[in-house]
C-alpha positions in Angstrom: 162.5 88.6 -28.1 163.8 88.7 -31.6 160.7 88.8 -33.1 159.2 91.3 -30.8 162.4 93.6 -32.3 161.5 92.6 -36.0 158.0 93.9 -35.2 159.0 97.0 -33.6 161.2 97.6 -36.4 158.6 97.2 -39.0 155.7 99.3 -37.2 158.6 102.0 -37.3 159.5 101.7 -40.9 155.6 101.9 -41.3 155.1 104.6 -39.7 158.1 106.7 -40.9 156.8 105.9 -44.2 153.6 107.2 -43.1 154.4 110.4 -41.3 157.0 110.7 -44.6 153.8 110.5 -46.7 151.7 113.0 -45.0 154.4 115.2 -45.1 155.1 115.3 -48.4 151.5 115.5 -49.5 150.9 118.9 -47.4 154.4 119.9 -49.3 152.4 119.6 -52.5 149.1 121.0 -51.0 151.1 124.3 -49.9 152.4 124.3 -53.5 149.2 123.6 -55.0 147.2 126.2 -53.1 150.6 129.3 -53.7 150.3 128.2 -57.2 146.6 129.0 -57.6 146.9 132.4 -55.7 150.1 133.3 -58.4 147.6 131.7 -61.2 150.5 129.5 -62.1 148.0 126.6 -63.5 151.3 124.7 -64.8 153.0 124.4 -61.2 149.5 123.7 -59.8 148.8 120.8 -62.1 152.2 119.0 -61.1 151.3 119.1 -57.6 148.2 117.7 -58.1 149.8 115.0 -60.0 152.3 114.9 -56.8 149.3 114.7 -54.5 147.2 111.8 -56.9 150.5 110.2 -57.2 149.9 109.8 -52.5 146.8 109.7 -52.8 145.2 107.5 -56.0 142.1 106.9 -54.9 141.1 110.3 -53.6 138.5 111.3 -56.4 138.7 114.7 -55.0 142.1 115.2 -56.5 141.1 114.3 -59.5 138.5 116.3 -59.7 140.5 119.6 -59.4 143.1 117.9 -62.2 140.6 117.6 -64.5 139.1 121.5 -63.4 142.8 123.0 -63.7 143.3 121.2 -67.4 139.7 122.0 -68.2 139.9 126.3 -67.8 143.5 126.1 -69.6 141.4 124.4 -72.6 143.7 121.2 -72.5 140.5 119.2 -73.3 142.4 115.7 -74.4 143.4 115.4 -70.5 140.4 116.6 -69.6 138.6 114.3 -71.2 140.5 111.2 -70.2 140.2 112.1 -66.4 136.3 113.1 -66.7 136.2 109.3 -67.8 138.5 107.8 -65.0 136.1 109.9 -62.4 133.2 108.6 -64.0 134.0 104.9 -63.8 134.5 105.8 -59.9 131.4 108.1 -59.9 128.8 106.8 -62.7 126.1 109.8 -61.3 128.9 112.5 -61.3 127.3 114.7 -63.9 129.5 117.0 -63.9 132.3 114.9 -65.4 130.1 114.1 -67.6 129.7 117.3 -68.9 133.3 118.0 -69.2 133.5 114.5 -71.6 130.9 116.1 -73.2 132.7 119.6 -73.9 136.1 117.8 -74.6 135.1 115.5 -76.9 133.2 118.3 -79.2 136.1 120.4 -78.8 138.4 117.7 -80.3 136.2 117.6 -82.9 134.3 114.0 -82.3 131.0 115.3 -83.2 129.7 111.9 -83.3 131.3 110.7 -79.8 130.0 114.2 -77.9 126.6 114.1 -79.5 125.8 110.4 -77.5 127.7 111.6 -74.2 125.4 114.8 -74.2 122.3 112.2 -75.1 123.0 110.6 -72.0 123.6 113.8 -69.9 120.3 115.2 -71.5 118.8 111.9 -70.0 120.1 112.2 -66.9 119.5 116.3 -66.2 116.6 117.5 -68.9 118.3 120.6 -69.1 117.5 122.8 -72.3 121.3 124.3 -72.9 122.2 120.7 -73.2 119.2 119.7 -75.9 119.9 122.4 -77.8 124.0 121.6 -78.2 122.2 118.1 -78.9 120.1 119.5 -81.5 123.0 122.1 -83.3 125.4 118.8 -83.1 122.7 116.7 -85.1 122.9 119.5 -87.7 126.3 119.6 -88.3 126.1 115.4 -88.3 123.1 115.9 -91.3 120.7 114.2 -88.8 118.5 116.7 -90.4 115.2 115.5 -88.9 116.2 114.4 -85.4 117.6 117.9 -85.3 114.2 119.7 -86.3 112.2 117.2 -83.8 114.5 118.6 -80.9 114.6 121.9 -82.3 110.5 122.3 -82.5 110.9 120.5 -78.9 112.6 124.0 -77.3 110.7 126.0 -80.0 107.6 124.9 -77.6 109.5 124.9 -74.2 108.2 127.5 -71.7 111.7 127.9 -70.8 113.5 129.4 -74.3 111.1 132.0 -74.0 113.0 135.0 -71.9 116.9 132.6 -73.2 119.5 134.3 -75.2 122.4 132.8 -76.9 125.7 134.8 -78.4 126.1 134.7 -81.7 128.7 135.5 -83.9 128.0 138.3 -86.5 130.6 138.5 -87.9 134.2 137.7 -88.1 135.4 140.0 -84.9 131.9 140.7 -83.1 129.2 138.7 -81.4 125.7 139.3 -80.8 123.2 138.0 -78.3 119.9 137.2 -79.5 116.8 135.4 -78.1 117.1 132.1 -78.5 113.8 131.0 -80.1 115.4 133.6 -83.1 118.3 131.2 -83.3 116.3 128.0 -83.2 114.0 129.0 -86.2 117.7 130.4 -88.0 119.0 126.3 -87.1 115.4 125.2 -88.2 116.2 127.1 -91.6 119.8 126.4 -92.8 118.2 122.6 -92.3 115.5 123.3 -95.1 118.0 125.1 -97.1 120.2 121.5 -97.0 117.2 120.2 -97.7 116.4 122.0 -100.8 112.8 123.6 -99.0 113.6 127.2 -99.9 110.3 127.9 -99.2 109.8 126.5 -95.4 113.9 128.3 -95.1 112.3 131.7 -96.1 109.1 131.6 -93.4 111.6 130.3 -90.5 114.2 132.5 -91.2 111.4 135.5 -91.0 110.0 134.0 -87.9 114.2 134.1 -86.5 113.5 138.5 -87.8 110.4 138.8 -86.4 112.3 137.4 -82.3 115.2 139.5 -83.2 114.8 142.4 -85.8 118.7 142.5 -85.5 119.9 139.0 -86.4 122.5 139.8 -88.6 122.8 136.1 -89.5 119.3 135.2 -90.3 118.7 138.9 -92.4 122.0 137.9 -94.7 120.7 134.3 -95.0 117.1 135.2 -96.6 118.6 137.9 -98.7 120.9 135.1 -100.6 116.9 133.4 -100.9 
């Protein structure tokens, strides 16, 4: 008899606990979902944290952390969540990318130029081989960063591509994207001391994009 008591009382504890739980997580859901409506990221991210805190080992969750710190720029949480998801999610690509945005935005060149190697591996896509490529230029991996840059160069897909550019220190510009390849492919030959290969590539960038403000100033100083 005394036992059978000492079990009831547990399974009620249990599911008090339970029901107490389930509650409180839809408290933080309501919260959660207000706060995104009042675009109150702050007040959405703590009940997120509320709701991973019930649920740990809801990837979903974690998911919309790392989205909420990701369009407020936070990129040092951003990145250390993209990582937690991926050692739950190895083919989650998109975490992946975010690793590969926050760690180029906290300035580890080296670090986000391997993550978007293996991204690059995993989706072929040309935005991400050409972040590859400017990233191996600002690293003075001068000819692994020509190889990839001929690579788009040839690539039936940069044909009809932009890109923005800055023109200055206020203003943007968008410009085909082959124009800014051949621009990359010449600041490498002026590091490189081949004036003469900067000159032709940066005429080639003129010839795409009679407007590139960038390239024009660049071959003048030639």
């Amino acid at each position: 008899m005394k036992t059978k008591i000492f079990l009831f009382i547990i399974s009620f504890i249990l599911s008090f606990n339970t029901y107490s739980q389930n509650n409180n997580f839809e408290v933080q859901k309501s919260i959660y979902e207000k706060a995104k409506s009042y675009n109150d990221p702050n007040v959405a991210i703590s009940a997120l944290y509320n709701m991973v805190a019930l649920q740990p080992e809801n990837v979903l969750l974690k998911d919309s952390l790392m989205r909420e710190y990701l369009a407020i720029s936070q990129w040092a949480p951003s990145y250390m969540i993209s990582r937690e998801i991926l050692g739950l999610q190895p083919n989650n690509n998109f975490a992946l990318e975010v690793s590969c945005v926050s760690l180029q935005n906290l300035g580890l060149k080296q670090e986000a130029l391997n993550e978007y190697e293996s991204l690059y591996l995993k989706t072929d896509r040309i935005d991400v081989l050409y972040t590859i490529s400017f990233l191996q230029f600002e690293l003075r991996n001068f000819n692994e960063s020509l190889t990839n840059l001929d690579i788009l160069i040839s690539n039936d897909q940069t044909e009809e591509m932009t890109v923005s550019v800055s023109k200055d220190e206020n203003t943007r510009q968008e410009i085909a994207i082959r124009a800014q390849l051949n621009y990359l492919k010449g600041l490498i030959y002026i590091e490189q001391e081949n004036n003469l290969l900067a000159k032709k590539a940066f005429n080639t960038a003129i010839e795409i994009a009679p407007e590139f403000q960038n390239a024009i100033s660049k071959l003048k100083t030639l």
